[in-house]
C-alpha positions as CSV (number, residue, x, y, z in Angstrom):
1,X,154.6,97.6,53.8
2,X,152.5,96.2,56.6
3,X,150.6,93.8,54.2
4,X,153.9,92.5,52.6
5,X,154.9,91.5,56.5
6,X,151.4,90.0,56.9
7,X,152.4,87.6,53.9
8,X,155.7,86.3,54.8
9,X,154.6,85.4,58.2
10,X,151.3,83.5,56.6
11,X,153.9,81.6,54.2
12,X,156.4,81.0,57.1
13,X,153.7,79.8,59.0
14,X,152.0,77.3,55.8
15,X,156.1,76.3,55.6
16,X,156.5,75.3,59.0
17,X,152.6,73.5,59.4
18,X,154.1,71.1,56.3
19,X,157.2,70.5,57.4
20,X,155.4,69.3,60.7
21,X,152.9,67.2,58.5
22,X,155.5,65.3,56.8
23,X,157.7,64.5,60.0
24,X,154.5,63.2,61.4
25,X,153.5,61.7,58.3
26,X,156.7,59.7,58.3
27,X,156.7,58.9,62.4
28,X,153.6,57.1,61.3
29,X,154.3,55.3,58.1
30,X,157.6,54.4,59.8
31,X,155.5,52.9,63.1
32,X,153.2,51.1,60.7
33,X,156.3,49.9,58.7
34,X,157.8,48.3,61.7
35,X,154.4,46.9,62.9
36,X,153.8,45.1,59.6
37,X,157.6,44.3,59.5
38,X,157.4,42.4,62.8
39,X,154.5,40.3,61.7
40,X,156.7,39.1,58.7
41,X,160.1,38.7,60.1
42,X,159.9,35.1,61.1
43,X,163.2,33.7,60.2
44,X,162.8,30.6,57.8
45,X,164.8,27.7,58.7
46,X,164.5,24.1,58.8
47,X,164.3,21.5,61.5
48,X,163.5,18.0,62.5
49,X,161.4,16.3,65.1
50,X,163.4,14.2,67.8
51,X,161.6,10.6,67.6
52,X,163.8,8.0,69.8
53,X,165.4,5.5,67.8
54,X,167.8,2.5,68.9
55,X,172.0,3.0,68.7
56,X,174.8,1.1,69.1
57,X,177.4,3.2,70.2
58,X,180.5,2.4,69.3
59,X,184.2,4.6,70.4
60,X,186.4,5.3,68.0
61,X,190.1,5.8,69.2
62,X,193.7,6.0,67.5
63,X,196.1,3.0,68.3
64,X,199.2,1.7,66.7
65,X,200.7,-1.7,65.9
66,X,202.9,-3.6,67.6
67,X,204.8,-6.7,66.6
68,X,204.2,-9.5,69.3
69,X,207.9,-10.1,69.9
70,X,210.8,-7.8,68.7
71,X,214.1,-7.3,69.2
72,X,217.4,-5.9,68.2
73,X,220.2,-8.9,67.2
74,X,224.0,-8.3,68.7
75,X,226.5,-10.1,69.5
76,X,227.3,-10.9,73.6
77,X,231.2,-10.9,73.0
78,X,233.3,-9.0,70.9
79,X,235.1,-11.1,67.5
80,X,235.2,-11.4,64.0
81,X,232.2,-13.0,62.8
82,X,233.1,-16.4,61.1
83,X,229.4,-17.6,59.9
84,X,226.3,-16.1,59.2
85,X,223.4,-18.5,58.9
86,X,220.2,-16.7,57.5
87,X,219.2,-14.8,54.7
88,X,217.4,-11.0,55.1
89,X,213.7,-11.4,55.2
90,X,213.5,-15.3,55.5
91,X,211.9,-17.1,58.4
92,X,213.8,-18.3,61.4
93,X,213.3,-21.0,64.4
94,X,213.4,-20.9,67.6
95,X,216.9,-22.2,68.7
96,X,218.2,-21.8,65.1
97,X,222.0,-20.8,64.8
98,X,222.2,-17.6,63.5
99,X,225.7,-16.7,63.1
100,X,228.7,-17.3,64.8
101,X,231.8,-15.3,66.0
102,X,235.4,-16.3,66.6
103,X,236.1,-18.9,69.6
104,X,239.5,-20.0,69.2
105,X,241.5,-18.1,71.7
106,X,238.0,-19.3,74.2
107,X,238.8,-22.4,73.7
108,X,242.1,-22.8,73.9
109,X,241.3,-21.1,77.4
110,X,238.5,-23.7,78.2
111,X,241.3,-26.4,77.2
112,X,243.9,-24.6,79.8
113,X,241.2,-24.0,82.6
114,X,239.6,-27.8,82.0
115,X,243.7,-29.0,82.7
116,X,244.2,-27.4,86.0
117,X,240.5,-28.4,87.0
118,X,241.6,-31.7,86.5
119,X,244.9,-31.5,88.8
120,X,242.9,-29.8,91.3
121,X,240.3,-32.6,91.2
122,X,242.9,-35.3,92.0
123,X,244.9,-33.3,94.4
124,X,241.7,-33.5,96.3
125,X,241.4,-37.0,96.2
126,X,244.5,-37.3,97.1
127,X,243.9,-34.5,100.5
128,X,240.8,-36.2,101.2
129,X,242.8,-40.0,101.7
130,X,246.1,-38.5,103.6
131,X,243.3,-36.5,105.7
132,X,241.5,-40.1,106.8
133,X,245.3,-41.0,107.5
134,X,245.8,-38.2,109.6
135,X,248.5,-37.5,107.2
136,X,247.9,-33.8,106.7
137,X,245.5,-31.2,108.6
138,X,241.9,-30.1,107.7
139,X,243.2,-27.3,106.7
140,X,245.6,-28.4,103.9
141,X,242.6,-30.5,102.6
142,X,240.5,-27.3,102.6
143,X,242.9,-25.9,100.7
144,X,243.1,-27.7,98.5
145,X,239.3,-28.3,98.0
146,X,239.0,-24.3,97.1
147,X,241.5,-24.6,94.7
148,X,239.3,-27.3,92.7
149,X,236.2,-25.2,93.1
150,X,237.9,-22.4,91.7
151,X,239.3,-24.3,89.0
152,X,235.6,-25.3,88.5
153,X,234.3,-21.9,88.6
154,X,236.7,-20.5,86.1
155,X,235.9,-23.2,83.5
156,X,232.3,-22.7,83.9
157,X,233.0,-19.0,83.5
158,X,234.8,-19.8,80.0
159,X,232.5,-22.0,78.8
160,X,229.3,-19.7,79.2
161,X,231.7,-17.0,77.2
162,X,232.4,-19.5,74.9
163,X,228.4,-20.2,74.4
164,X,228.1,-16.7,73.4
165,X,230.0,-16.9,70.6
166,X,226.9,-18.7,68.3
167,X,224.1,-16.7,68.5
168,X,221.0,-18.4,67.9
169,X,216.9,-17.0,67.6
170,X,215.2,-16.9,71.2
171,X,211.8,-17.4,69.3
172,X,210.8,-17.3,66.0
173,X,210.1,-14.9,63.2
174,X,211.3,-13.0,60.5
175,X,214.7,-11.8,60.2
176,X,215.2,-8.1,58.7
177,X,217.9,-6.4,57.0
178,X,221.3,-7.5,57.6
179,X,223.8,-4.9,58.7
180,X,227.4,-6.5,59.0
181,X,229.5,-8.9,56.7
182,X,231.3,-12.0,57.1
183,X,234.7,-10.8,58.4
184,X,233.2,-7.9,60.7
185,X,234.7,-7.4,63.5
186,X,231.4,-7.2,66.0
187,X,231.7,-6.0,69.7
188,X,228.1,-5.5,72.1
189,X,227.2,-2.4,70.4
190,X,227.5,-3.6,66.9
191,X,223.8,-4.1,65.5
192,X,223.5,-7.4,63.3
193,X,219.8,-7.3,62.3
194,X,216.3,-7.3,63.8
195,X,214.2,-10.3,64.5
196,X,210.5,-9.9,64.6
197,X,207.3,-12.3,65.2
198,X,204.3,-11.0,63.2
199,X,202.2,-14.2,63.6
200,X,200.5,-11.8,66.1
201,X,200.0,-8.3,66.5
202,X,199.7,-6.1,69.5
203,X,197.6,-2.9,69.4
204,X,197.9,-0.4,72.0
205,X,194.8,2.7,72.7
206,X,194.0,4.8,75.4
207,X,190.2,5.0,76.4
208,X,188.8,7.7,77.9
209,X,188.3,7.5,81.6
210,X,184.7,7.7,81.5
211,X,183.9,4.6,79.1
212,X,186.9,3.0,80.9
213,X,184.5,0.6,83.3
214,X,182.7,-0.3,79.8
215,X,185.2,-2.2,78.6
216,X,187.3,-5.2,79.5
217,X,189.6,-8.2,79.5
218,X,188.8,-10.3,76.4
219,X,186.5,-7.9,74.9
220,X,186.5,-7.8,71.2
221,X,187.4,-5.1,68.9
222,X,187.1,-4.2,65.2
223,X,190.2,-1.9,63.5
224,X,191.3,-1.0,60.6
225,X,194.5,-0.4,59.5
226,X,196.0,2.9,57.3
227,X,197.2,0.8,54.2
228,X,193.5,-1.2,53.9
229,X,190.0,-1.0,54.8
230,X,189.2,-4.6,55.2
231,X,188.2,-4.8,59.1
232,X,190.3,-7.0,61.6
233,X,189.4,-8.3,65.0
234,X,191.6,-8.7,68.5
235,X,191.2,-9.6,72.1
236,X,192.2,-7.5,74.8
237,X,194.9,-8.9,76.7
238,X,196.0,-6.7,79.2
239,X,194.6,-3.1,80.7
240,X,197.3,-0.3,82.7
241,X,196.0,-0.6,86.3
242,X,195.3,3.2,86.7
243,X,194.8,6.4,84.8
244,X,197.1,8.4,83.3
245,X,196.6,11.4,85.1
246,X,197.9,13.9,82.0
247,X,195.7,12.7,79.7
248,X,192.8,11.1,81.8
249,X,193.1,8.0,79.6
250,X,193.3,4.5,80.2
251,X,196.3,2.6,78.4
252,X,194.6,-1.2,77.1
253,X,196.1,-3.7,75.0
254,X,194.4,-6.2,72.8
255,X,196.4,-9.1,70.3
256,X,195.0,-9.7,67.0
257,X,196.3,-12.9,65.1
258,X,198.0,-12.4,61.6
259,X,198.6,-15.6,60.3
260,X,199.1,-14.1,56.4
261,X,201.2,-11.4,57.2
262,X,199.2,-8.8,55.9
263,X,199.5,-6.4,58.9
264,X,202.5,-5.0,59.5
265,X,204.2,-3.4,63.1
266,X,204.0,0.2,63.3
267,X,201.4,1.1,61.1
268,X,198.5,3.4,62.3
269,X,195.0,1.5,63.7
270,X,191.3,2.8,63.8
271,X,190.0,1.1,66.5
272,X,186.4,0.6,67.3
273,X,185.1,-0.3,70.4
274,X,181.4,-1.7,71.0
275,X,179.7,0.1,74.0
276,X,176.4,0.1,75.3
277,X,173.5,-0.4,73.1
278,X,170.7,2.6,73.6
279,X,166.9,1.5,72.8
280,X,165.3,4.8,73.4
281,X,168.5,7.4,71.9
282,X,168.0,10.9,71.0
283,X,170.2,11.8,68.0
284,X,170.7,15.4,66.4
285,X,172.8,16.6,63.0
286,X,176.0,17.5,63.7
287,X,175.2,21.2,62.4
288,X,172.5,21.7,64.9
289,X,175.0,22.0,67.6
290,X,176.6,25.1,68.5
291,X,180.0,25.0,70.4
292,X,179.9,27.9,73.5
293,X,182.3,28.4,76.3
294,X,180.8,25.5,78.8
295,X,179.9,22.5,76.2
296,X,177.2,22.9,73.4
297,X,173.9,24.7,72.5
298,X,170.9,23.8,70.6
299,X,167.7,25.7,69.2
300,X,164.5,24.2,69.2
301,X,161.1,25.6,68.0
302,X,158.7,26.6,70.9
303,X,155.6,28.2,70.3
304,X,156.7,29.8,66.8
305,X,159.8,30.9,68.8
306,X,163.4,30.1,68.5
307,X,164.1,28.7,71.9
308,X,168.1,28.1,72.8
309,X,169.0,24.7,75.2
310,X,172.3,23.5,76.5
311,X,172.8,19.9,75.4
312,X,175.6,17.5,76.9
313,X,176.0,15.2,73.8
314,X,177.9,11.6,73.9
315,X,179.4,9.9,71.0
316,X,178.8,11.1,66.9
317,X,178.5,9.0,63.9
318,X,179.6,10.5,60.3
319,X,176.2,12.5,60.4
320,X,174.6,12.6,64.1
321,X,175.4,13.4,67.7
322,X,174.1,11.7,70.5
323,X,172.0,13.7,73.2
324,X,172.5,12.6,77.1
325,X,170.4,15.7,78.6
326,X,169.0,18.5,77.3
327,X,166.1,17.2,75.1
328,X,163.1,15.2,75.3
329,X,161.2,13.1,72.5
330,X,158.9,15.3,70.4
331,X,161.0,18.4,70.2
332,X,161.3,20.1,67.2
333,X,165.0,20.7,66.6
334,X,166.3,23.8,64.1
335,X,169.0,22.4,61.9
336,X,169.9,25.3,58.9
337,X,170.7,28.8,59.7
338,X,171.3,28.0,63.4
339,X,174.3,30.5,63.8
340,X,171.9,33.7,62.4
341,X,169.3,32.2,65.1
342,X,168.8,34.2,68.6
343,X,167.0,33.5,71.9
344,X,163.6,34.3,71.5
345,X,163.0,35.4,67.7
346,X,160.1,34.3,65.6
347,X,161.0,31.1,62.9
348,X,158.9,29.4,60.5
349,X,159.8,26.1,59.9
350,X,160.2,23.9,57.6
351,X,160.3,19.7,58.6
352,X,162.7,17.8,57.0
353,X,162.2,14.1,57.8
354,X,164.8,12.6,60.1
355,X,168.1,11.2,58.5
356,X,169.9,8.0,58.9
357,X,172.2,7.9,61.8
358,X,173.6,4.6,62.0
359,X,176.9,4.5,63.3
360,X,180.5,4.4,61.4
């Protein structure tokens, strides 16, 4: 009995003597596992090395188009409309009759008003000879002197009514769709039709505050329009004298000359505008960049390292981000994989040569 408990405790004790092996066993194949595993985990990504290079920078903004001159046709007094002189969509001139409502009852009223100046007129003359005379006093020839210049008055009055009745073009463009008849009874609120001047265009941006002092009067710019990608020029013409404190932007307004009609008012404008020209830029993919809470973030490759710097970037092309601080010539920048990357871990890296980045 006593040699049956003598081999249950030398098998529980052979049991437990393996079981101990094997966890050591495995502490130490696990420790050499990592060991190896750390020598090997270099993450492989690519990158590029930051050689200066020279850029035009140019700022791309949204604008609109504007037609130089535009307005709303109505009539000043209210009438049936007796004439209309122009056809929708044809060209009109300065000073050109457009159409013409009603007078008759004005002028009968000029004709009555133009009577009584008359007989006020030569009961003046009259005053004015019986006043030498010391026929009446200075105050019947007063009298009579106000009633002429009220006589005057009122027929100047009639007459400026009676001017409004033919409307005519106060410059000259293109007339747009017509909106009454012959026969319509028009008053001041009735539209007629729109006249506008397209020889030249206005566009109107907002620039950024900061590249505000970088720009001008009678700078150029380059735009293209929504319906084409043929590239116009204007001028600058006119800049809002302070900052819109909402959007920190700065209102500017440049004229661009459109002699074949081929732009057209109220259509959407790309406008580029030339800035400084940099000899010694640094320039980075757009993918390298990695948006955080304060601005951006950028890995570079430091002594086999992944090394993480916060860049303040300028203006982009289609590809490419300018660099203003952050980065120096020679550094070797990680452009794939960047989002996996981490402060500090190993990479292995593979160069890529560096891309075109002219601008759009």
């Amino acid at each position: 009995m006593k040699f049956k408990h003598i081999i249950y405790i030398f098998l529980a004790t052979g049991l437990v003597a393996l079981i101990g092996y094997r966890i050591s066993a495995d502490k130490k194949e696990t420790g050499q596992g990592n060991l190896k595993g750390g020598a090997q985990s270099a993450v492989k990504v690519s990158g590029m090395v930051l050689k200066p290079q020279e850029f035009s920078e140019n700022l791309s903004l949204s604008g609109s188009l504007e037609a130089n001159e535009q307005m709303e046709l109505r009539s000043e007094i209210s009438g049936i409309v007796e004439k209309i002189n122009f056809k929708e969509g044809s060209k009109v001139s300065k000073g050109q009759i457009l159409f013409q409502v009603n007078d008759r009852e004005l002028r009968a009223q000029l004709s009555k008003v133009m009577t009584a100046q008359k007989l006020a007129s030569e009961n003046v003359r009259r005053a004015k000879l019986l006043l030498e005379k010391e026929a009446i006093s200075q105050e019947e020839y007063d009298i009579s002197e106000a009633d002429f210049q009220f006589a005057l008055a009122e027929s100047q009055l009639i007459a400026a009514q009676l001017a409004k009745a033919t409307v005519r073009a106060p410059f000259s463009g293109t007339i747009g769709l017509r909106y009454i008849s012959q026969g319509t009874y028009v008053t001041p609120s009735t539209p007629i039709a729109s006249l506008v001047n397209t020889d030249q265009l206005k566009i109107t941006f907002s620039v950024p505050e900061k590249y505000s002092s970088q720009i001008g009067l009678e700078d150029r710019i380059t735009f293209i329009t929504s319906n084409s990608k043929e590239k116009q020029t204007a001028k600058i013409y006119a800049i809002e004298p302070g900052v819109d404190l909402a959007t920190r932007t700065l209102k500017m307004r440049a004229i661009a000359e459109n002699p074949e009609g081929k732009l057209i008012p109220g259509t959407f404008a790309n406008v580029m505008l030339p800035l400084e020209t940099l000899k010694e830029a640094l320039l980075v993919p757009s993918e390298s960049l990695i948006p955080i809470q304060n601005g951006k973030k950028i890995f570079v490759a430091h002594k086999g390292l992944a090394k993480e710097i916060v860049v303040e970037t300028g203006a982009r092309t289609q590809n490419s981000v300018l660099v203003l601080s952050g980065l120096k010539s020679g550094d070797t920048v990680l452009t794939s994989g960047v989002m996996m990357l981490r402060n500090g871990i190993p990479v292995k890296v593979n160069i890529l040569q560096t891309t075109d980045n002219s601008t759009e």
